[in-house]
C-alpha positions as CSV (number, residue, x, y, z in Angstrom):
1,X,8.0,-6.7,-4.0
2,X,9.1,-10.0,-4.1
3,X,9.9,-10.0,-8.2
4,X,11.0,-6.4,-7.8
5,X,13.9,-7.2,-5.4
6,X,16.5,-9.9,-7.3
7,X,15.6,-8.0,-10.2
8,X,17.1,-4.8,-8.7
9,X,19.8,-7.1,-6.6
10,X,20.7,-8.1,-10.2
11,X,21.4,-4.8,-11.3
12,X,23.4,-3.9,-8.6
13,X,25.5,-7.0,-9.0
14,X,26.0,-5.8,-12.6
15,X,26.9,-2.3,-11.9
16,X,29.3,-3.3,-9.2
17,X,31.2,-5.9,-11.7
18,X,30.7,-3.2,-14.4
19,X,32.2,0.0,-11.9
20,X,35.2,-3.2,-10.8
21,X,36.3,-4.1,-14.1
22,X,36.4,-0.4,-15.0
23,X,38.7,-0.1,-11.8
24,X,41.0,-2.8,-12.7
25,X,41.4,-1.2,-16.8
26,X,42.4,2.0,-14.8
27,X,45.4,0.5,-13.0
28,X,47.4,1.9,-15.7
29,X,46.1,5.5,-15.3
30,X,49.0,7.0,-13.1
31,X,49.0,10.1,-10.7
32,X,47.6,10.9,-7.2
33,X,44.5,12.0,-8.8
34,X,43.5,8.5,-10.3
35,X,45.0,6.8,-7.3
36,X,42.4,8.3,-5.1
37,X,39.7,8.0,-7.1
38,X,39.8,4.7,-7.5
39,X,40.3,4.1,-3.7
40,X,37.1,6.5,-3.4
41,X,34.9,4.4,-6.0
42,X,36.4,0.9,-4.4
43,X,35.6,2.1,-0.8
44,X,31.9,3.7,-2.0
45,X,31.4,0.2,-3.4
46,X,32.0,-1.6,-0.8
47,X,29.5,0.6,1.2
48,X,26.8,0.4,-1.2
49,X,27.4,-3.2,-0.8
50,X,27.5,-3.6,2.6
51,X,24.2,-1.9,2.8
52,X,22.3,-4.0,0.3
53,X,23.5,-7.1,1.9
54,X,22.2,-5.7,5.5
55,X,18.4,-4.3,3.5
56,X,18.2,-7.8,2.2
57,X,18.9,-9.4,5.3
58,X,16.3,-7.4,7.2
59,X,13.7,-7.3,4.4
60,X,13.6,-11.0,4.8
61,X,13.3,-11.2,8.9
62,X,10.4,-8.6,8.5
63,X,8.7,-10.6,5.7
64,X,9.5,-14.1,8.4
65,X,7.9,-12.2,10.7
66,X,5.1,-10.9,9.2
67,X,4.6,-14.3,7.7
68,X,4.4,-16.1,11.3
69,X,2.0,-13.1,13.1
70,X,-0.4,-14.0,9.8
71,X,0.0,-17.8,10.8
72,X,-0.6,-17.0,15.1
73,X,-3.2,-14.6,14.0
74,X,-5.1,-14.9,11.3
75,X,-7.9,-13.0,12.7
76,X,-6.3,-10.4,13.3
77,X,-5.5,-10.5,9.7
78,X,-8.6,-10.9,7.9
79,X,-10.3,-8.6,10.0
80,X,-7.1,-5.8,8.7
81,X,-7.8,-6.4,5.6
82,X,-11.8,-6.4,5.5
83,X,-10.9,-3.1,7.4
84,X,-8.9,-1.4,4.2
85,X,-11.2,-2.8,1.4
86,X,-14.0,-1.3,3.8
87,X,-12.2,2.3,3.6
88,X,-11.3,1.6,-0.4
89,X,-14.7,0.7,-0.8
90,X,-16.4,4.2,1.1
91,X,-13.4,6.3,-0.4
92,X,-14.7,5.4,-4.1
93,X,-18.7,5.9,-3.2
94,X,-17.4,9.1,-1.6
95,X,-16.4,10.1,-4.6
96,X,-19.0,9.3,-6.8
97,X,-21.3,10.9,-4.5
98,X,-19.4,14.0,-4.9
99,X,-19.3,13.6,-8.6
């Protein structure tokens, strides 16, 4: 998660520069039809924007948060995760008893 997200964030930040350059060669480019297109694509932008900026923000308070409830609890933790490797562990002989 954490080497997925600035790599996606990156290419984001290039399509946006990419989608504003292509904005600004299109200045040019006369008529209504152009006009609101570009004021479409600039307004989308800024949405899409917006709403990375606001995921980010709250994928990092949850990770905060999750970090300090391991730190209070680390019972609780360990005994989570012995839980899931314990269902892994029956899925598999499960299936090879199946099999």
């Amino acid at each position: 998660m954490r080497t997925i997200a600035p790599k996606l964030t990156a290419d984001f930040k290039v399509l946006t520069d990419d989608v504003q350059e292509l904005l600004k060669r299109t200045t040019s480019v006369v008529g209504e039809k152009a006009t609101e297109t570009r004021d479409k694509v600039t307004k989308s932008l800024k949405v899409a924007h917006d709403k990375l900026d606001e995921t980010q923000k709250r994928g990092k308070e949850a990770i905060k948060k999750a970090d300090e409830y391991a730190q209070h609890n680390p019972w609780v933790v360990i005994t989570g995760v012995a839980a899931f490797a314990s269902l892994i562990t029956g899925i598999a002989i499960a299936a090879r008893v199946r099999g």
